[in-house]
N, CA, C and O of each residue as an XYZ file, in Angstrom:
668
protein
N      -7.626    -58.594     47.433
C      -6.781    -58.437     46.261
C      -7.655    -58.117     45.048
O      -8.359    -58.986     44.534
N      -7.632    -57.554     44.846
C      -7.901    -56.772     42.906
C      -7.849    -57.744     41.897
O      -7.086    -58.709     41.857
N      -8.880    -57.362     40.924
C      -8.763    -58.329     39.665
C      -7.794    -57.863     39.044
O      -7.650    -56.651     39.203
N      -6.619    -58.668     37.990
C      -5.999    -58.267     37.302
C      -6.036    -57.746     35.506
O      -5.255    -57.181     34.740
N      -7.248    -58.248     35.441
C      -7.755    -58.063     34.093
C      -9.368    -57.795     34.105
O      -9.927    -58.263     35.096
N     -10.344    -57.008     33.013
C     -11.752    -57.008     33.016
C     -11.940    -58.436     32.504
O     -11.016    -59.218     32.282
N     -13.409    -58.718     32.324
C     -14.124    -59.876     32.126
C     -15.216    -59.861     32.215
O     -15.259    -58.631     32.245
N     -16.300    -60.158     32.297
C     -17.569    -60.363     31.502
C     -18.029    -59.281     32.960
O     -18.382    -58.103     33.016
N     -17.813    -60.360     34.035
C     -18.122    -59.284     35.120
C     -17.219    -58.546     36.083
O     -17.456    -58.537     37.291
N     -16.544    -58.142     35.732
C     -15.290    -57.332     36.448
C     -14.913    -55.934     35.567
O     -14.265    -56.276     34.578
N     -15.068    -54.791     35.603
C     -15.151    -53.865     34.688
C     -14.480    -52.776     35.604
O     -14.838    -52.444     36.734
N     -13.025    -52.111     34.578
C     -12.154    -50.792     35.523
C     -12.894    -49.874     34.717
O     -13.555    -50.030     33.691
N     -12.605    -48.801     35.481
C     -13.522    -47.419     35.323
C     -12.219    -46.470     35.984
O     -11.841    -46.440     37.155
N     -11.672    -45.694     34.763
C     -10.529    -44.529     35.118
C     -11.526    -43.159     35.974
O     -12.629    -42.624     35.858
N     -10.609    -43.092     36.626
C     -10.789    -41.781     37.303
C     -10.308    -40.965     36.874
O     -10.682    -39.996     37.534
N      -9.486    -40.566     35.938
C      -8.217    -39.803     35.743
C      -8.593    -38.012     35.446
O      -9.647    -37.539     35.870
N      -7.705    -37.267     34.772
C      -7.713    -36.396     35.230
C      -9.109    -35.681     35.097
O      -9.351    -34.956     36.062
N     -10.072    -35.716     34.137
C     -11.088    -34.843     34.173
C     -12.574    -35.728     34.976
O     -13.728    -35.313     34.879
N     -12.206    -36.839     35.648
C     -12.976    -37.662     36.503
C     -13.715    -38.478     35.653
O     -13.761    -38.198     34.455
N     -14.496    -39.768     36.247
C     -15.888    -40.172     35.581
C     -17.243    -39.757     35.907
O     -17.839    -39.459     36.943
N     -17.525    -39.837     34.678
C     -18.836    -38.674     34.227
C     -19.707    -39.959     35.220
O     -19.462    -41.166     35.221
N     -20.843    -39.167     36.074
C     -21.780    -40.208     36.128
C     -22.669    -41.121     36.249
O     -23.116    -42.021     36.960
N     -22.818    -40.174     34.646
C     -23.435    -41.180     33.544
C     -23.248    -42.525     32.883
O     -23.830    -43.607     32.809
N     -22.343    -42.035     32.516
C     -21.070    -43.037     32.571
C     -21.307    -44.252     33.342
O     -22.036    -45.213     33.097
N     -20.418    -43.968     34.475
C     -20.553    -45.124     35.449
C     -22.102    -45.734     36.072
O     -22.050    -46.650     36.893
N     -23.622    -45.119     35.592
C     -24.213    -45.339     35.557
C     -25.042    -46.616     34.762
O     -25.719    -47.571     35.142
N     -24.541    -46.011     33.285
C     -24.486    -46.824     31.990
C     -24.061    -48.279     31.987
O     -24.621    -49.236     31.452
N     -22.677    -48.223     32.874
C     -21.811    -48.907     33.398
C     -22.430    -50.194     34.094
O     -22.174    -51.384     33.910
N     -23.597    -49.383     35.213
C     -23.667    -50.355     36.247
C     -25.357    -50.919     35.817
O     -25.868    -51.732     36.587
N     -26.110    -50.483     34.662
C     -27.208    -50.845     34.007
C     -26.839    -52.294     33.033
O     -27.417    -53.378     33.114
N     -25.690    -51.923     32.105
C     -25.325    -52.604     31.457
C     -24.724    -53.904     32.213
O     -24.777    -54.925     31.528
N     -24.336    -54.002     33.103
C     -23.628    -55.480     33.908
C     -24.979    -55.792     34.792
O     -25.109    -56.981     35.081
N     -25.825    -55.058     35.183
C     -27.149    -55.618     35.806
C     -27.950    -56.466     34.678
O     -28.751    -57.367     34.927
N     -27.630    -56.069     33.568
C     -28.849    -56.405     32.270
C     -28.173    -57.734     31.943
O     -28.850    -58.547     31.314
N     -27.074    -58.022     32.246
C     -26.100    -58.919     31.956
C     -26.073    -60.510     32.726
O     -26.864    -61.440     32.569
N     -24.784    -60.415     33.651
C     -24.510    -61.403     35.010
C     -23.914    -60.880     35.850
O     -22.822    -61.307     36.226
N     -24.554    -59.709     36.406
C     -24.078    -59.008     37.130
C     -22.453    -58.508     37.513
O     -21.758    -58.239     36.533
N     -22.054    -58.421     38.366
C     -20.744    -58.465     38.605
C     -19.530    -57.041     39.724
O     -19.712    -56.912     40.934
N     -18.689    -56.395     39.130
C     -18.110    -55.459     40.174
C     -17.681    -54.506     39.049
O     -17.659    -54.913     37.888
N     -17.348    -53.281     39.357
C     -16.981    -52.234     38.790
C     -16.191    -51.755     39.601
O     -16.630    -51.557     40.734
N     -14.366    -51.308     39.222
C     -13.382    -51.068     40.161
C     -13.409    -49.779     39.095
O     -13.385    -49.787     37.865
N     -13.485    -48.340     40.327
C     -13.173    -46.846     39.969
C     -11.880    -46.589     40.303
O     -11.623    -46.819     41.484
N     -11.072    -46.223     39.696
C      -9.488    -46.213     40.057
C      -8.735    -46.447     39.209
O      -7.728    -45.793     38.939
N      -9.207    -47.616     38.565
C      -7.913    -48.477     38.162
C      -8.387    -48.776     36.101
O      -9.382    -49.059     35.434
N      -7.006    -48.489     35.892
C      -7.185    -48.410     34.173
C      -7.556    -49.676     33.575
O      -7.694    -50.738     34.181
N      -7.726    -49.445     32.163
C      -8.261    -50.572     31.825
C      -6.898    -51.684     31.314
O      -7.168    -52.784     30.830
N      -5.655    -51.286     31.474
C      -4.665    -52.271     31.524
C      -3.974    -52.688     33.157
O      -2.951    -53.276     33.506
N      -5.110    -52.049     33.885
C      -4.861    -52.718     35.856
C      -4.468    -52.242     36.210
O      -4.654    -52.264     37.426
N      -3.313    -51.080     35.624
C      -2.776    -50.190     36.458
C      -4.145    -49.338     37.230
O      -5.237    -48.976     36.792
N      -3.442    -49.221     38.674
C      -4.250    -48.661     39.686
C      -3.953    -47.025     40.119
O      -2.848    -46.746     40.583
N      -4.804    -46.153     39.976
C      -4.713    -44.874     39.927
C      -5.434    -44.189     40.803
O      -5.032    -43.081     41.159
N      -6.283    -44.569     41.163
C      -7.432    -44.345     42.499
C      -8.610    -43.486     41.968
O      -8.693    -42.901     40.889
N      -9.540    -43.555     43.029
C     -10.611    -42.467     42.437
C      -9.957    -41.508     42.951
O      -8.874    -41.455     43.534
N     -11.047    -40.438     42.559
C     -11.331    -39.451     42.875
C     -12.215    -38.884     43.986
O     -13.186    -39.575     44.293
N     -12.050    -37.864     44.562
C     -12.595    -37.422     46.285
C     -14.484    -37.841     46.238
O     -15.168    -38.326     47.139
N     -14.947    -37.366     44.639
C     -16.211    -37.837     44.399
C     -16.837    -39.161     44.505
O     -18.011    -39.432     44.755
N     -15.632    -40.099     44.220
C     -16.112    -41.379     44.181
C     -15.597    -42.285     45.403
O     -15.535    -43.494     45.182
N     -15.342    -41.966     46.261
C     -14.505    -42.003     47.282
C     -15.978    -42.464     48.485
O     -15.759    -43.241     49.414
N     -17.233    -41.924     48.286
C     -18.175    -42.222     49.112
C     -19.186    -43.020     48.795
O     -20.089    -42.713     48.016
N     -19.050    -44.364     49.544
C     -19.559    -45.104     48.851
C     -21.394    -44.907     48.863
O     -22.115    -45.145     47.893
N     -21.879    -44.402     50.270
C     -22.987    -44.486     50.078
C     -23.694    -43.728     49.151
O     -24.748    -44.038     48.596
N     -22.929    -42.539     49.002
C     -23.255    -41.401     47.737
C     -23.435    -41.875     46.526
O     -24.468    -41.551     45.940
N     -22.440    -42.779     45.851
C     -22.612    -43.262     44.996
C     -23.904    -44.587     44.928
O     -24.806    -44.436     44.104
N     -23.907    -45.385     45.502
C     -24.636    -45.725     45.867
C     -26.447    -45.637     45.494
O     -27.258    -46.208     44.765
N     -26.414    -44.490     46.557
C     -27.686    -43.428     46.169
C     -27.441    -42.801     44.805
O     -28.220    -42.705     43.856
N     -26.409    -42.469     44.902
C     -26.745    -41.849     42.749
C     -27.060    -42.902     41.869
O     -27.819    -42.785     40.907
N     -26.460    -43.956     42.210
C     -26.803    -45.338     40.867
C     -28.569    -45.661     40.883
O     -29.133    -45.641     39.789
N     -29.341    -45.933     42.052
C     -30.020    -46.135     42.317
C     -31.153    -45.126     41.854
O     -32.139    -45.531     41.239
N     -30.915    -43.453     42.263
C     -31.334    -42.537     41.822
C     -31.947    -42.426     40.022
O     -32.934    -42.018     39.409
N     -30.522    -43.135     39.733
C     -30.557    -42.696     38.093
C     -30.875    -43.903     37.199
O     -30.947    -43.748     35.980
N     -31.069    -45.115     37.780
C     -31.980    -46.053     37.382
C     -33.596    -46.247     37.396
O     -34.313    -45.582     38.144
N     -34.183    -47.398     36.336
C     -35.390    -47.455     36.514
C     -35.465    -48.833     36.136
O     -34.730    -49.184     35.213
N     -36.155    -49.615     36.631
C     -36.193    -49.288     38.198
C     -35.239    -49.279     38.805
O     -34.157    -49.602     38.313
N     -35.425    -48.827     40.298
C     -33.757    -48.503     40.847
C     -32.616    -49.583     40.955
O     -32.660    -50.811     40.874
N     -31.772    -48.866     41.128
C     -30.861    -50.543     41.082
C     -30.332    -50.415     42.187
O     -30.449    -49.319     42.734
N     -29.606    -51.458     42.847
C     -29.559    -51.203     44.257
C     -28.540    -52.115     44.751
O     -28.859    -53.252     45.096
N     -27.135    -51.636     44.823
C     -25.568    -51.760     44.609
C     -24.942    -51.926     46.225
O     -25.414    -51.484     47.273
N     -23.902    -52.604     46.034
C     -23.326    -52.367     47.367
C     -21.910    -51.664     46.927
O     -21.580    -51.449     45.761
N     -21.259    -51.396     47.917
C     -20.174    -50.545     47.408
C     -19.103    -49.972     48.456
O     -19.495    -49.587     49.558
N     -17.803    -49.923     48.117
C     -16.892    -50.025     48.975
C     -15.640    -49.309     48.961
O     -15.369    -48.834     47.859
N     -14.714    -49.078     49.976
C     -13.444    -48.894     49.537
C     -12.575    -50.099     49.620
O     -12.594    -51.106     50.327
N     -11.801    -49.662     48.661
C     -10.867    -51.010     48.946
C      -8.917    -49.942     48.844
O      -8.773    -48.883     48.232
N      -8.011    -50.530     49.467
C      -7.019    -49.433     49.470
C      -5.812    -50.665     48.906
O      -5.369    -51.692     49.420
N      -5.576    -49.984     47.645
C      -4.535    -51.093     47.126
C      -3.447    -50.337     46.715
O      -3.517    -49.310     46.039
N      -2.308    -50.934     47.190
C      -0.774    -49.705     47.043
C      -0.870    -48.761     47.684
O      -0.022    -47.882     47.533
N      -1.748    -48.615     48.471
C      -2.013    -47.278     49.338
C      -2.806    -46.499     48.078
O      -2.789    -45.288     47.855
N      -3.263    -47.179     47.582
C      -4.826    -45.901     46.482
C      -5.961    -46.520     47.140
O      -6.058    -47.689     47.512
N      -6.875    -45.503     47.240
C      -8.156    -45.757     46.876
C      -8.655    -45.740     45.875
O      -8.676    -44.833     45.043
N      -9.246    -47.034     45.843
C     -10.313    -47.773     44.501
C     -11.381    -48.138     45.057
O     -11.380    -48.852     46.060
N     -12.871    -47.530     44.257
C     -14.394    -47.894     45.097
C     -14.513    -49.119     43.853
O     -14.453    -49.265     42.632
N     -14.697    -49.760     44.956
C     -15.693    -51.048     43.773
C     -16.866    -51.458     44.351
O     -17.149    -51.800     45.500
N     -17.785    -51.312     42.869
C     -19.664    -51.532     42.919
C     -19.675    -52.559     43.078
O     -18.846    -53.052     42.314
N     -20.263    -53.481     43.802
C     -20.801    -55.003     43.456
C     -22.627    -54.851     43.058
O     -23.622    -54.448     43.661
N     -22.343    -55.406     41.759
C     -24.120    -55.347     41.091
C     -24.476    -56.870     40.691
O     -24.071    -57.747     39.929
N     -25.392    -56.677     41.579
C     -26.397    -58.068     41.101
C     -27.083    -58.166     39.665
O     -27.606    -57.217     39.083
N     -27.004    -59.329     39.245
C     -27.975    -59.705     38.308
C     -29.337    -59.243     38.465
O     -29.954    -59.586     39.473
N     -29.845    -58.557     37.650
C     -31.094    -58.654     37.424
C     -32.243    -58.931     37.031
O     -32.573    -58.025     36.266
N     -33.193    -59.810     37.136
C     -34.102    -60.238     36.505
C     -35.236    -59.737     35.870
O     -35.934    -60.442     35.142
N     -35.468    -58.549     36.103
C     -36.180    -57.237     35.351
C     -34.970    -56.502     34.713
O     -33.776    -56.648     34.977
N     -35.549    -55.695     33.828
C     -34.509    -55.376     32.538
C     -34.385    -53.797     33.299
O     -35.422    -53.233     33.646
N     -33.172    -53.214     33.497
C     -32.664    -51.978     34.101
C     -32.608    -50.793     33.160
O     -31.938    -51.101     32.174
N     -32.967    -49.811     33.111
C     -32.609    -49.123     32.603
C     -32.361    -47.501     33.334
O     -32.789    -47.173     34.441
N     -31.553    -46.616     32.383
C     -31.057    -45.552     33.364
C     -31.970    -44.426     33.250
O     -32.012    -43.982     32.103
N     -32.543    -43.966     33.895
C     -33.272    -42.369     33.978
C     -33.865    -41.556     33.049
O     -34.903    -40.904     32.930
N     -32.555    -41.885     32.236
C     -33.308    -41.233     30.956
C     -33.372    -42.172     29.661
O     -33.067    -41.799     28.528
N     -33.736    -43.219     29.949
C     -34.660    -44.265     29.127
C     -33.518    -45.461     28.600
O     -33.951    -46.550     28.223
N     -31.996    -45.172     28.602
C     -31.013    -46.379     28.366
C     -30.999    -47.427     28.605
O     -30.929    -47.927     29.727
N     -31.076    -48.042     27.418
C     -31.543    -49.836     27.914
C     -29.694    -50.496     27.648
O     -29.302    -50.406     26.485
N     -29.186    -50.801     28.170
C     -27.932    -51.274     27.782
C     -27.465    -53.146     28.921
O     -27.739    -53.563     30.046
N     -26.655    -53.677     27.687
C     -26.441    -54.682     28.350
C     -24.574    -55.415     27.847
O     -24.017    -55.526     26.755
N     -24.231    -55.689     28.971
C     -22.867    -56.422     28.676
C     -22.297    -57.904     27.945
O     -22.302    -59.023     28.458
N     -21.922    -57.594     26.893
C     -22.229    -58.961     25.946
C     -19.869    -58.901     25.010
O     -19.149    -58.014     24.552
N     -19.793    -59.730     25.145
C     -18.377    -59.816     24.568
C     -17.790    -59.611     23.046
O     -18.578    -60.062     22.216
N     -17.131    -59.296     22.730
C     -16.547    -59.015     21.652
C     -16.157    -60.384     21.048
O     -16.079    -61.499     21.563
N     -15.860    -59.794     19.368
C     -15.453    -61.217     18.939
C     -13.805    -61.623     19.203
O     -13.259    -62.669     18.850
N     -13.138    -60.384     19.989
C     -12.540    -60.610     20.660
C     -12.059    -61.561     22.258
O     -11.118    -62.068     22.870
N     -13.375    -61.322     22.275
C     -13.645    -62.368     24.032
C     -13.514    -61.137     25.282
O     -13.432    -61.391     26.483
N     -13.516    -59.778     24.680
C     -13.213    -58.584     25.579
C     -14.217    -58.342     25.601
O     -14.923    -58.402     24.595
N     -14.789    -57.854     27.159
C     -16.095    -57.366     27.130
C     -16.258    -55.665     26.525
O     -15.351    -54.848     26.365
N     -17.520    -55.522     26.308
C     -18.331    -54.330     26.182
C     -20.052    -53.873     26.320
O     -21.046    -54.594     26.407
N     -19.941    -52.628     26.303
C     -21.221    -52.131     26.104
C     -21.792    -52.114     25.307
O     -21.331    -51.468     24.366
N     -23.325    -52.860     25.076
C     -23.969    -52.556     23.650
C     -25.604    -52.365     24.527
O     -26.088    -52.319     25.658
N     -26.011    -52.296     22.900
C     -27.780    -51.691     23.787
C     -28.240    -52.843     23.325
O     -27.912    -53.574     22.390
N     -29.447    -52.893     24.535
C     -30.556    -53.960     24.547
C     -31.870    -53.179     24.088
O     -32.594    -52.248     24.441
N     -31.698    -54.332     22.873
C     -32.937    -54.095     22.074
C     -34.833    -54.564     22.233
O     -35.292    -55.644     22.606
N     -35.463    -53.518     21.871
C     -36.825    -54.012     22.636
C     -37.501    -55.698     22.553
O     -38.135    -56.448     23.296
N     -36.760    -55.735     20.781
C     -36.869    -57.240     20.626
C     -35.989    -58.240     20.991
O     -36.001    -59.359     20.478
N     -35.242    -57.891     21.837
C     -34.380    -58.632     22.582
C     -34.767    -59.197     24.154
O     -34.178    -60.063     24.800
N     -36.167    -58.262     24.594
C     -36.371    -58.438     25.692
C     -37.287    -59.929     25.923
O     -37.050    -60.711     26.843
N     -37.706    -60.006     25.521
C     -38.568    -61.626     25.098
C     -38.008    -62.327     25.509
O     -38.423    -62.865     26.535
N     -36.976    -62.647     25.044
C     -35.880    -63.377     25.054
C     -35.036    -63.910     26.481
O     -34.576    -64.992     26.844
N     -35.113    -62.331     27.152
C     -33.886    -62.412     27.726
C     -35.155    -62.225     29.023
O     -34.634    -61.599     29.947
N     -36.291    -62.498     29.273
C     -37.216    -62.866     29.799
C     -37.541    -64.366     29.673
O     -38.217    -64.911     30.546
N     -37.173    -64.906     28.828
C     -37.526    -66.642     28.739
C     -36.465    -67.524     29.143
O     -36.551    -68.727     29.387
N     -34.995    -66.443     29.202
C     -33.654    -67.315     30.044
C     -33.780    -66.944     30.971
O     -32.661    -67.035     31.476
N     -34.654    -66.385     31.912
C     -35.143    -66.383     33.402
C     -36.277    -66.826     33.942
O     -36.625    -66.415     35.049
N     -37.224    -67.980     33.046
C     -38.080    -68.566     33.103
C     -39.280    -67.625     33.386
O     -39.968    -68.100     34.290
N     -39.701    -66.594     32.973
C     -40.351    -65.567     33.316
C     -41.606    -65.578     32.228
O     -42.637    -64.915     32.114
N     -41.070    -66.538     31.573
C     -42.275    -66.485     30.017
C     -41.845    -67.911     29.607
O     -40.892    -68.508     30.107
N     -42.644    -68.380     28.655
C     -42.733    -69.344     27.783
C     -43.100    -69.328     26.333
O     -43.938    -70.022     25.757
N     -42.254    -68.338     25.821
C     -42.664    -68.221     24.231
C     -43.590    -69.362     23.096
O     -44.316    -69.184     22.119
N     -42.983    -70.834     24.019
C     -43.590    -71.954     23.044
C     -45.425    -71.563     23.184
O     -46.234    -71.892     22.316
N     -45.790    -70.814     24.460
C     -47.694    -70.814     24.711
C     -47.802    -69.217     24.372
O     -48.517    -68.454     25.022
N     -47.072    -68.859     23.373
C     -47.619    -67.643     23.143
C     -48.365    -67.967     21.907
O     -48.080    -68.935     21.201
N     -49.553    -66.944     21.600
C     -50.361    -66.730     20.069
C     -49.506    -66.417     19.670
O     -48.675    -65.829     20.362
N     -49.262    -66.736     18.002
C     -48.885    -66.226     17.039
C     -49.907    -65.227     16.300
O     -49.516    -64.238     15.679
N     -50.918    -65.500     16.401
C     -51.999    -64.801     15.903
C     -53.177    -65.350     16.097
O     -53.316    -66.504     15.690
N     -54.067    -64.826     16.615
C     -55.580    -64.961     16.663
C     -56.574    -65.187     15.836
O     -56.899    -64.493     14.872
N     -57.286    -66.619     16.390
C     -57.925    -67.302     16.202
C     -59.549    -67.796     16.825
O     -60.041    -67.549     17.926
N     -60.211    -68.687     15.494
C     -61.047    -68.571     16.643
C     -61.651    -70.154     16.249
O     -61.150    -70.696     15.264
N     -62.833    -70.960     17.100
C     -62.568    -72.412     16.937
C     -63.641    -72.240     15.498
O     -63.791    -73.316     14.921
N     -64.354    -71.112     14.889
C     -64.897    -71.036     13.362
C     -63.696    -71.477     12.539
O     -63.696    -72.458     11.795
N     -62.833    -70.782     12.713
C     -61.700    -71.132     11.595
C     -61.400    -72.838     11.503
O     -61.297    -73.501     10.471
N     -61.338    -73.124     12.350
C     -60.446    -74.915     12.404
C     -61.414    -75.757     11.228
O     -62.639    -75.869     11.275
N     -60.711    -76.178     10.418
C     -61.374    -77.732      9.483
C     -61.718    -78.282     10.427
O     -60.721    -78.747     10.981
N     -62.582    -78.501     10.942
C     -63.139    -80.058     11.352
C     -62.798    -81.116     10.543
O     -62.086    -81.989     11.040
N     -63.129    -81.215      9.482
C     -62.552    -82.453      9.094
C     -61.201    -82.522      8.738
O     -60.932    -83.606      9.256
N     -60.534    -82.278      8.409
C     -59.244    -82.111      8.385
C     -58.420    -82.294      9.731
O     -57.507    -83.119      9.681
N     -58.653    -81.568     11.026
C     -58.608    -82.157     11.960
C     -58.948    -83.400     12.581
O     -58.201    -83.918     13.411
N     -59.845    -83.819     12.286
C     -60.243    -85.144     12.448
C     -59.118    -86.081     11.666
O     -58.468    -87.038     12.087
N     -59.129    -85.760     11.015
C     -58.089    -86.934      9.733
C     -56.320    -86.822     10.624
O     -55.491    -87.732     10.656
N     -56.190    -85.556     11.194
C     -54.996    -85.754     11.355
C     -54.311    -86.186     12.994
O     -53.176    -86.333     13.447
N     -55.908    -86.293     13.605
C     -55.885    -86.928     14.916
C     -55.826    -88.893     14.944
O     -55.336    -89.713     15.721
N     -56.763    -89.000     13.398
C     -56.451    -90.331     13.128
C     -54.919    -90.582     12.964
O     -54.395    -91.295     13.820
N     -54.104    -90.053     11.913
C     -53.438    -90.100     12.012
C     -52.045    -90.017     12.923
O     -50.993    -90.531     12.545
N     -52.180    -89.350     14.081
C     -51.380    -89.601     15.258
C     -51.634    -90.891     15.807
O     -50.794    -91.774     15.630
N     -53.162    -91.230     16.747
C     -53.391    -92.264     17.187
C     -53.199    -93.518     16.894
O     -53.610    -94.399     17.649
């Protein structure tokens, strides 16, 4: 059974008449990797009505290989038909990723909610990556330099005074 609404990780993708670009659905599947992973249903509008893909999106391993293709590093999707009302709808299942995804031609994007509570696409920023490296335990910002030093610089005495003072 089909989701009935999007959500942080559940995202419809129209097929409709002039198809999805994709780039697009690329963008798509970078941005929910950069995120908490999740599924991408091709078919079906963004108010649930179900419309089906298109003959292009219809193969899953093709697609598949294109997502993967057009990522960096690759991303690497499972993917399916699913036949609801008698349509075909492909839905991506994308893992979380713990390296930061980006698409081919350098798109850093990640899935983050509105102040609505509706999800969307926004870009991930370079100074954002730190960050979103230390909520995957991948770093420890508290043992980073702030700036370089060397043991000439330190008061000795001053240090001394303030070791008394702890002890």
């Amino acid at each position: 059974m089909l989701p009935k609404k999007e959500s942080m990780t559940v995202e419809f993708k129209s097929d409709g008449k002039q198809g999805l670009s994709d780039r697009s659905l690329v963008e798509e599947a970078v941005a929910m990797a950069n995120a908490d992973g999740g599924e991408i249903f091709v078919g079906i509008e963004d108010d649930g009505t179900i419309t089906g893909a298109k003959p292009a999106h219809i193969d899953p391993m093709g697609v598949r290989s294109m997502i993967a293709n057009l990522t960096s590093p690759a991303l690497f999707v499972e993917a399916s038909i699913v036949i609801e009302e008698g349509t075909e709808v492909l839905c991506i299942k994308l893992p979380q990723s713990l390296s930061i995804i980006a698409t081919s031609s350098g798109k850093v994007l990640q899935r983050r909610l509105r102040y609505d509570g509706s999800p969307q696409m926004q870009p991930l920023f370079p100074y954002e990556f730190e960050s979103r490296r230390s909520y995957f335990l991948q770093v420890d910002p508290s043992k980073a330099n702030l700036f370089p030093f060397h043991d000439d610089d330190l008061d000795r005495d001053s240090l001394k005074k303030a070791m008394a003072l702890v002890a």
